[in-house]
N, C-alpha and C positions, 0 to 999 in steps of 0.2 A: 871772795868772788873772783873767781877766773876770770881773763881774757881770752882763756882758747874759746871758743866754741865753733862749732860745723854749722852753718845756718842750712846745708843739703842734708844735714843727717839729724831731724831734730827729733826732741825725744817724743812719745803718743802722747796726743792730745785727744783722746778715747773718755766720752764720757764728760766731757767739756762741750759749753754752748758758749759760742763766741762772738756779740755784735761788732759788726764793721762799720761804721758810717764812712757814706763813698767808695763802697766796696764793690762798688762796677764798674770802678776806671782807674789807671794811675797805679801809685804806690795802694791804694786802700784793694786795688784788684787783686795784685800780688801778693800782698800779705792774706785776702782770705783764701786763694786757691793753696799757698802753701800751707797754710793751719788746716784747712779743710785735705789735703795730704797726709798730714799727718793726725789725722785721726778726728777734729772736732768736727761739731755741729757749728755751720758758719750761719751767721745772718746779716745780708748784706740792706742796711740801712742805708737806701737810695732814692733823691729826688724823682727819678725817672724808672716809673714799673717796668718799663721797654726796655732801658738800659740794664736793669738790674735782671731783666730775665736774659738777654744777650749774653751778660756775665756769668749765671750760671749755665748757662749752657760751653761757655768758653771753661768753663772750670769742670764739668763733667767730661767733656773732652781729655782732657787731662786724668782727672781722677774721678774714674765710671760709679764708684761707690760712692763718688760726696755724698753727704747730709748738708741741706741747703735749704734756707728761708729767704727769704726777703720781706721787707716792712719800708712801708712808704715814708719816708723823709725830709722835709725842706725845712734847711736850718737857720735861714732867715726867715721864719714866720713860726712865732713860737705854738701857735696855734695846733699846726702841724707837730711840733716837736711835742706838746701832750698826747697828741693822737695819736703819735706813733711810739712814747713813753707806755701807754695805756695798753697798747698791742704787745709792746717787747714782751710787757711783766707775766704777761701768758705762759710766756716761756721760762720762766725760770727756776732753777736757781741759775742767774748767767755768770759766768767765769770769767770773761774778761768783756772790758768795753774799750773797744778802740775808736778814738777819738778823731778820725783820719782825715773828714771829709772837710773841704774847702775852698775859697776861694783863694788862684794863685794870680793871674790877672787881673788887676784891678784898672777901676773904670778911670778914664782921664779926669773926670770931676766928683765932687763928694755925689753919692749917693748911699740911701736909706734903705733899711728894711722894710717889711709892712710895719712893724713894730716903731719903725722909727729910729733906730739904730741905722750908725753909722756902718755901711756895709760889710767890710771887710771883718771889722770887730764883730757886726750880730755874727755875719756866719760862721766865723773861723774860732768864736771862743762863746760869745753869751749865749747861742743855739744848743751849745754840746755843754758850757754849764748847767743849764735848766735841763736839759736831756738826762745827765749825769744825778743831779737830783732826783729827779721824778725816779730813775731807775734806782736810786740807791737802796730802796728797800728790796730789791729782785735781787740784789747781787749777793752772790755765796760769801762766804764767812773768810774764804782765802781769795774771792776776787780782786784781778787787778783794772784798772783805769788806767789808761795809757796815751798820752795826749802826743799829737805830731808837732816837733819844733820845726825851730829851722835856723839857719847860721845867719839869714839875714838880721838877729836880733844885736850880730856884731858889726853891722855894718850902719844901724840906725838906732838913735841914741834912745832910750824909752823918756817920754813926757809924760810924767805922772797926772799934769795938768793939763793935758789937751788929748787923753787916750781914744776921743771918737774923732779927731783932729777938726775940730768946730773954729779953731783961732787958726791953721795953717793946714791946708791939704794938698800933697803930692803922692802921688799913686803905690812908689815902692815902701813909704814912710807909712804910708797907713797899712798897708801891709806887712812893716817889720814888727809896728805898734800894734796887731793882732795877735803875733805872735808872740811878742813879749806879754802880752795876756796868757795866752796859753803856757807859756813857762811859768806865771806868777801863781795863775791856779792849780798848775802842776806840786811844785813843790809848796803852795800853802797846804794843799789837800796832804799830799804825804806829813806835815808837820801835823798837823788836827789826829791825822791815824795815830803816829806817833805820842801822841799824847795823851791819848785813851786808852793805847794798848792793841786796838784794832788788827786782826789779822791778814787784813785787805791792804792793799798796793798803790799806791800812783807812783806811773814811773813818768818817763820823755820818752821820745827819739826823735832824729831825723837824719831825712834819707839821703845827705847830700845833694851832690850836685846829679840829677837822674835822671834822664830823657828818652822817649819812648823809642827814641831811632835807634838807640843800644839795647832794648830789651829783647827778649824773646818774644817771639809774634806770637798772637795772639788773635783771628779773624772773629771781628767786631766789637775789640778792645785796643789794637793797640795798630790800628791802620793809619797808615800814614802814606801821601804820597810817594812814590818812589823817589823824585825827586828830593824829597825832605829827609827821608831816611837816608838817603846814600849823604845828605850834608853834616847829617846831624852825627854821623858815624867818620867821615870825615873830620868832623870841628874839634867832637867831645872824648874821641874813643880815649886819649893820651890823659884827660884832666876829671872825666866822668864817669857814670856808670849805668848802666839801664835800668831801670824801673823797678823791675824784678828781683836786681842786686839794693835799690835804694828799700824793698823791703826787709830786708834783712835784720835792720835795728829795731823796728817797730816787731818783728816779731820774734827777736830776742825778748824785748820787754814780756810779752805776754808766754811765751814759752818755758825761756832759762828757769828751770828748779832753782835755781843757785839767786836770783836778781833780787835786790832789795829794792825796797819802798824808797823811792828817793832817787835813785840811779837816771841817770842822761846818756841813751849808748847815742853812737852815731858813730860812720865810715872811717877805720881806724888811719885814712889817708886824709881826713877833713872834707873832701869833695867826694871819697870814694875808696871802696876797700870794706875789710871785713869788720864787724860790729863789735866795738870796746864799748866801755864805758869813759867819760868827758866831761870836764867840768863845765859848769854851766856859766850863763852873764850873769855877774854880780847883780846888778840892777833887778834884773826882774828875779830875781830868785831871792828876792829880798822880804825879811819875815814883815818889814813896817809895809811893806808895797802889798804882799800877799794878802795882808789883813784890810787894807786899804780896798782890795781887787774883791775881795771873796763879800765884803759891804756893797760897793757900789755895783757887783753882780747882782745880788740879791733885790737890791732893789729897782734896779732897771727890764728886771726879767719877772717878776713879781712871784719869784719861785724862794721858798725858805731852803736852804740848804742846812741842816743841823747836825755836824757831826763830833 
């Protein structure tokens, strides 16, 4: 597997149907208006129908011919996440599921899902678990899953024994602790494929460090005060990158002919830069943790996953 790749020159994605979740904001916006560039059927799995039509209309702007769906989403109430499981499978065979959508701001105190889930954890890994079940019967035979990391899993240790942080809660920690879920089901899922023979994929990525005041604009995606954009373009231009460039790994994962089940790209400068592949945190990529994770998934979502 190469390191070169053009994330501006990617190869047709013609003939591919491709779910987004949070694909009308952020890094999940730019990953589908570029896939939907290059040639797929995008469908952006978004809490907010307003938003999510704003998004395609920002992304027809761009590219007059998209093929564009949307389907209603919230992925803290798993309720929702069958209803909108049930709508996907309409469409498929689907090609790739991007895993995108999330919370990045977390609240100053624990809070819950409807479900009762600790917040950050339902939404950012146990919503797109059970999502990812329910759809696994829709997905093609060479489909990938591709889940968004993130570097803060290097900066916060994973507690295998307090992963809804029920014994200690601080806002960045339960948010690293989400994401070290999203690595743990990342690569358990790729091991289970591997083990069957499976022609289907999970990969990573993440998008660095990527803030909307460096993107390309984007009018009713990526507004920002003026004030905030000239600081953010000021603070980050030297150590970051914008939104647009933080999609770049995430849609390596689902594009590169070349990418294997298993693979972790992200910013070939750590914060920023063109999309390699990266080794990942020992801890959550851990096959006793993944086994552990893909268990207590299952049964706090009440969803079988069997692969």
């Amino acid at each position: 597997m190469s390191d070169r790749w053009d994330p501006l020159a990617l190869p047709s994605q013609d003939g591919r149907t491709i779910v987004v979740t949070g694909g009308n904001a952020g890094i999940g916006y730019f990953t589908a208006e570029q896939l939907a560039r290059a040639g797929a059927r995008v469908v952006l799995a978004a809490r907010s129908p307003e938003r999510a039509r704003t998004a395609m209309a920002a992304i027809r702007r761009q590219v007059p011919d998209a093929a564009l769906d949307t389907v209603a989403l919230d992925l803290t109430a798993l309720a929702s996440v069958a209803r909108a499981a049930d709508e996907l499978r309409t469409l498929r065979p689907l090609h790739a599921l991007v895993n995108n959508a999330g919370l990045v701001v977390s609240p100053r105190r624990r809070e819950t899902t409807a479900d009762g889930l600790e917040l950050l954890t339902g939404g950012n890994f146990f919503g797109h678990f059970a999502l990812t079940a329910l759809l696994w019967p829709a997905l093609a035979e060479d489909a990938r899953v591709v889940g968004l990391g993130s570097m803060s899993t290097r900066m916060s240790r994973l507690d295998p024994g307090d992963l809804q942080s029920v014994r200690r809660y601080a806002p960045f920690r339960a948010y690293a602790m989400s994401k070290h879920l999203v690595h743990g089901f990342a690569f358990e899922l790729d091991r289970r494929l591997r083990a069957t023979g499976s022609g289907r994929a999970s990969l990573l990525a993440h998008p660095g460090f990527a803030v909307t005041g460096l993107a390309a604009r984007r009018p009713g995606v990526t507004d920002l005060p003026a004030g905030k954009r000239a600081t953010e373009r000021v603070l980050f231009s030297l150590v970051g990158q914008g939104k647009d460039s933080g999609a770049w790994p995430v849609v390596r994962a689902v594009a590169d002919p070349d990418a294997e089940s298993g693979t972790f790209y992200g910013p070939s400068r750590v914060l920023a830069g063109h999309p390699v592949p990266l080794a990942p945190v020992v801890s959550s990529a851990s096959p006793v943790f993944g086994a552990q994770l893909w268990s207590l998934a299952e049964r706090l979502t009440g969803v079988r996953f069997e692969v």
